[in-house]
C-alpha positions in Angstrom: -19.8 -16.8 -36.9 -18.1 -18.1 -34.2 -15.9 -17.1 -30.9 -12.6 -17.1 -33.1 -14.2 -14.9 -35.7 -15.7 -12.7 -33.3 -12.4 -12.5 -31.2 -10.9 -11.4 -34.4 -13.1 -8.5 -34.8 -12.3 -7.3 -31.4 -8.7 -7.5 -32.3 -9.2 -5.3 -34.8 -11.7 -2.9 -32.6 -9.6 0.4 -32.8 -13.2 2.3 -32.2 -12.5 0.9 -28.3 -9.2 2.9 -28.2 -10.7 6.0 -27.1 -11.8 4.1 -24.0 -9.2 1.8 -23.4 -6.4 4.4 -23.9 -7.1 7.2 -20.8 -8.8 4.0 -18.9 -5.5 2.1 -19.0 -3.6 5.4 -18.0 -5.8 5.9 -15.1 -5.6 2.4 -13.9 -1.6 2.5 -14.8 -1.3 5.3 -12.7 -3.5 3.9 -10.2 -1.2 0.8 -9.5 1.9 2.4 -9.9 3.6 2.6 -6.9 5.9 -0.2 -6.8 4.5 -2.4 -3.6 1.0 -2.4 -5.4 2.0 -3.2 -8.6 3.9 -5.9 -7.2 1.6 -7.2 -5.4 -1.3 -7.4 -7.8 0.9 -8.3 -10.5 2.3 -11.6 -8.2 5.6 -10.5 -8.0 5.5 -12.2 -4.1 4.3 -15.8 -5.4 6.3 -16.0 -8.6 3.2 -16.8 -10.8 0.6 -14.1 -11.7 -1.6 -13.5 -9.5 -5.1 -12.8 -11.2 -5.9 -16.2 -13.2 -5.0 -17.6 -9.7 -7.7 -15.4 -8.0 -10.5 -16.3 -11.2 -10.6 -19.4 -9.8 -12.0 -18.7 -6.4 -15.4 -16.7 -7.9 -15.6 -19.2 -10.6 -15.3 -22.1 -8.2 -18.2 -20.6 -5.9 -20.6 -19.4 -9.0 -19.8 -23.4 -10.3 -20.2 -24.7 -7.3 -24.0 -22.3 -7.1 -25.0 -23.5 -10.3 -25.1 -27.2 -9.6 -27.0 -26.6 -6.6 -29.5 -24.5 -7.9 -29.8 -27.2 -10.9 -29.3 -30.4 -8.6 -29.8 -29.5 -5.0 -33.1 -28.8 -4.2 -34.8 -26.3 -1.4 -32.2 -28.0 1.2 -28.8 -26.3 -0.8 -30.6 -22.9 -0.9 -28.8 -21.3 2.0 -25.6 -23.0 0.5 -26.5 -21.5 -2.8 -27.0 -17.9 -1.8 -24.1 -17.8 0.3 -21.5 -19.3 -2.6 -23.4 -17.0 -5.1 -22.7 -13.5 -1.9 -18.4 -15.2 -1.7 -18.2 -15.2 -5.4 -18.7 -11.7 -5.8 -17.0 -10.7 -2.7 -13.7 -12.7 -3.7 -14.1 -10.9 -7.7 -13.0 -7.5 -6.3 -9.6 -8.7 -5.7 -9.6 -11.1 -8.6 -10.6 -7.9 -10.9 -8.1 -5.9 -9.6 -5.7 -8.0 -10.0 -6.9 -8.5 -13.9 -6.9 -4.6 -14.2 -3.0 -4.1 -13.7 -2.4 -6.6 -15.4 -4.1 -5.0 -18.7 -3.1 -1.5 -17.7 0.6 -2.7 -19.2 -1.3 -4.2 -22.6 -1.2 -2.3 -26.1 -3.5 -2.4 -29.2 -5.1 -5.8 -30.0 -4.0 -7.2 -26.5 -5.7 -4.0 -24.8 -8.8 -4.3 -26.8 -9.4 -7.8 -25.7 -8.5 -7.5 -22.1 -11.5 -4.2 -22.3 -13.7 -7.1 -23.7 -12.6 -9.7 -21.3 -13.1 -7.2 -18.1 -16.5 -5.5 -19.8 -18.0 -9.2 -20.1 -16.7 -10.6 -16.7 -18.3 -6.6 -14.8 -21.4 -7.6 -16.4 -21.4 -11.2 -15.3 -20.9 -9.9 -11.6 -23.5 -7.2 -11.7 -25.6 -10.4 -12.5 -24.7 -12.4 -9.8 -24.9 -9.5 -7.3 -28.7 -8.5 -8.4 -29.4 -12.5 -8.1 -27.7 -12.5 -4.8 -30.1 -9.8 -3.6 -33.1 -11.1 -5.4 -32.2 -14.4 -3.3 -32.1 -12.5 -0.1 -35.2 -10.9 -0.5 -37.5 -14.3 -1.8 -37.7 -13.9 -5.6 -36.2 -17.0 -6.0 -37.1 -17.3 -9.9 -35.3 -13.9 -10.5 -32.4 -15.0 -8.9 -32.4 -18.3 -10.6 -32.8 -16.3 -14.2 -29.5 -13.8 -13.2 -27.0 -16.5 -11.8 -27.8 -18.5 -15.1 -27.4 -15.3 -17.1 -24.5 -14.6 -15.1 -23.0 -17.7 -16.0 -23.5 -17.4 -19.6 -21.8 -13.8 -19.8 -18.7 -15.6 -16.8 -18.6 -18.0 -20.1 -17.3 -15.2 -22.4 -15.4 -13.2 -20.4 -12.9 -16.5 -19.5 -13.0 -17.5 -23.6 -11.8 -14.2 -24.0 -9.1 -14.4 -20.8 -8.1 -17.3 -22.1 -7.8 -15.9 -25.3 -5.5 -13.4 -23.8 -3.4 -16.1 -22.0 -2.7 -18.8 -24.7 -3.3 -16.8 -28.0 -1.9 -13.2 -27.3 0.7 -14.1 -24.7 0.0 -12.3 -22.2 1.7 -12.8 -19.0 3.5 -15.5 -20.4 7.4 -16.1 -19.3 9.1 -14.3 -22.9 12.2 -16.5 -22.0 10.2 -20.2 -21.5 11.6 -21.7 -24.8 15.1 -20.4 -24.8 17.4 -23.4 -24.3 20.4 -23.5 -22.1 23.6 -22.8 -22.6 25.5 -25.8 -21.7 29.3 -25.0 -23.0 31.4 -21.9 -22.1 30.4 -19.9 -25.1 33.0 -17.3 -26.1 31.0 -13.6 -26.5 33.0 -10.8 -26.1 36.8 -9.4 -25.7 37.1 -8.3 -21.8 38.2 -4.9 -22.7 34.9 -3.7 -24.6 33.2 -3.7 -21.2 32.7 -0.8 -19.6 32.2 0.2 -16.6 28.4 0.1 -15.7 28.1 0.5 -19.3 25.7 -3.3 -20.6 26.1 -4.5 -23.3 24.2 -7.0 -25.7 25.8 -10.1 -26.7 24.6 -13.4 -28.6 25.1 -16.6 -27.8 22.7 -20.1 -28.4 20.1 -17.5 -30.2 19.8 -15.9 -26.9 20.5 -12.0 -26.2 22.1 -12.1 -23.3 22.4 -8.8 -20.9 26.5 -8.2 -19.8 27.4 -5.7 -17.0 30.4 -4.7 -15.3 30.0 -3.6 -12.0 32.5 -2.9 -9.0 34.5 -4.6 -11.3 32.4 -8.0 -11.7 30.8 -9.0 -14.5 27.2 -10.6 -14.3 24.8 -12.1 -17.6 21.3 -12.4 -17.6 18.9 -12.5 -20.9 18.2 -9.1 -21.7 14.6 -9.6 -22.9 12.5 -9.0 -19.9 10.6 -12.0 -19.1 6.7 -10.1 -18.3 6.5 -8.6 -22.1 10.1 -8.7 -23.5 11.4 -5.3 -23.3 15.1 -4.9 -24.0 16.8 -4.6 -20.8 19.8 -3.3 -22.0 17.7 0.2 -23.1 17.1 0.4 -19.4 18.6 1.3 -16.1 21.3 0.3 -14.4 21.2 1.3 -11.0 23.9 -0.6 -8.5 23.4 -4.3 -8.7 19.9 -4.4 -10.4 18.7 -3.7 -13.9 15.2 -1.8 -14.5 13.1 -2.5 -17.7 12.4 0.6 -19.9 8.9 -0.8 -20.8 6.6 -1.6 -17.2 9.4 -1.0 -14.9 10.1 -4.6 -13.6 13.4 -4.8 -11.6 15.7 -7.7 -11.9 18.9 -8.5 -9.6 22.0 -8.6 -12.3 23.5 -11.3 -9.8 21.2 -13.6 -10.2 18.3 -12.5 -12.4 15.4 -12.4 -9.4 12.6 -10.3 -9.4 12.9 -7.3 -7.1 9.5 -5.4 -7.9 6.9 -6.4 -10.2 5.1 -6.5 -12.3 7.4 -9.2 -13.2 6.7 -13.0 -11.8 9.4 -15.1 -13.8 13.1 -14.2 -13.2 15.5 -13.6 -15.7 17.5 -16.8 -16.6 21.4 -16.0 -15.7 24.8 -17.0 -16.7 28.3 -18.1 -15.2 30.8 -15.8 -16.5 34.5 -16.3 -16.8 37.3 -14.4 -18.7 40.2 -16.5 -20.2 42.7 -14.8 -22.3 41.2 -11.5 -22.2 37.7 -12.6 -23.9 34.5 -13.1 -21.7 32.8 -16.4 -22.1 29.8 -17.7 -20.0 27.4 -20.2 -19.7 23.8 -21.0 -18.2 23.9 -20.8 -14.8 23.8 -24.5 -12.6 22.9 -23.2 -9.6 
């Protein structure tokens, strides 16, 4: 059996959902407040923030492993202090990862419980090697790095399992195309009033609201999971999804709070003989 299979079983794991369920609640609730959630989520940099931040303990554990393999008594010091900064820096990176699954569901959930199980297990590792270091028992620490590394191994098959497999995190609007000719939607006079409506054009649900008596388009599937905006709320000049909350600007399709990192794509409008066309934007 190999990874593949065995990812398929954890797919398929429902006996995890008594843990994962009041465990993602508690971490959802945790985050929740928008500044947090926006800024573990990346909201600030446009990109998600954790697979950003696995770098920097995987990078130093790496970097620890050669050494210890290649270095000889002289890279000690240099060893211990790269294995001590990789599991400082993987208390941010699992925060990070933890909002970021508090928003998954079923299969997605169960794998990102995995993912963060294998990758706790890998640090407790490294953080007993660290100390064994510290305190001369050079062959223990040796033996937990190494097992450390092995158990690092699964947890980022199983993140990248996440990331290029499941989706997650992944712009929902990457492979719509543009919209390069005024594309005729909808007669002027079925728009109401801070009322949005759904339209269609190029195969790409696009979001339509009038207010203050403009009318502004952006896709109405929510870039972070692709919840329908248009069963959300309008409040003023920004729309908020129904699903995790992530606030887009109806001008202009920015991001105002997370978790959210990819802005909505958005459309020039125009009405010309009483019928609303528009267009993707060229700004």
């Amino acid at each position: 059996m190999n990874l593949h299979d065995l990812t398929a079983r954890l797919e398929q794991a429902d006996w995890l959902d008594p843990v994962a369920r009041p465990l993602s609640r508690t971490v959802a609730k945790v985050v929740s407040t928008a500044p947090v959630k926006s800024l573990l989520s990346g909201t600030w940099l446009g990109h998600p923030l954790h697979p950003l931040l696995t770098d920097i303990p995987i990078g130093s554990w790496t970097s620890a492993f050669v050494l210890d393999l290649v270095g000889g008594k002289r890279s000690w010091p240099a060893a211990d202090q790269l294995i001590g900064f990789g599991v400082l820096t993987a208390v941010p990176t699992a925060a990070a990862g933890f909002s970021d699954w508090s928003d998954c569901l079923g299969a997605e959930r169960r794998v990102g419980l995995g993912h963060a199980g294998a990758n706790l297990v890998a640090v407790g590792c490294y953080a007993m090697s660290y100390l064994a270091r510290r305190r001369g028992f050079r062959s223990r620490g040796l033996a937990l790095s190494f097992a450390g590394a092995g158990v690092a191994t699964v947890g980022g098959f199983l993140g990248g399992h996440l990331s290029y497999s499941q989706g997650v995190n992944v712009n929902r609007n990457a492979w719509e195309e543009d919209i390069g000719e005024w594309a005729d939607v909808l007669e002027e006079s079925a728009l109401v009033e801070g009322r949005p409506v759904v339209v269609q054009a190029g195969g790409t649900d696009i979001l339509l609201v009038r207010s203050g008596g403009r009318i502004t388009a952006i896709a109405d599937r929510c870039s972070h999971a692709g919840g329908p905006l248009h069963e959300g709320t309008v409040d003023g000049q920004c729309v908020t999804c129904p699903w995790h909350q992530s606030t887009f600007r109806l001008g202009d399709g920015a991001v105002s709070r997370g978790p959210a990192t990819a802005p909505q794509p958005a459309f020039e409008v125009r009405c010309d003989s009483g019928r609303i066309l528009l267009r993707s934007s060229r700004r």
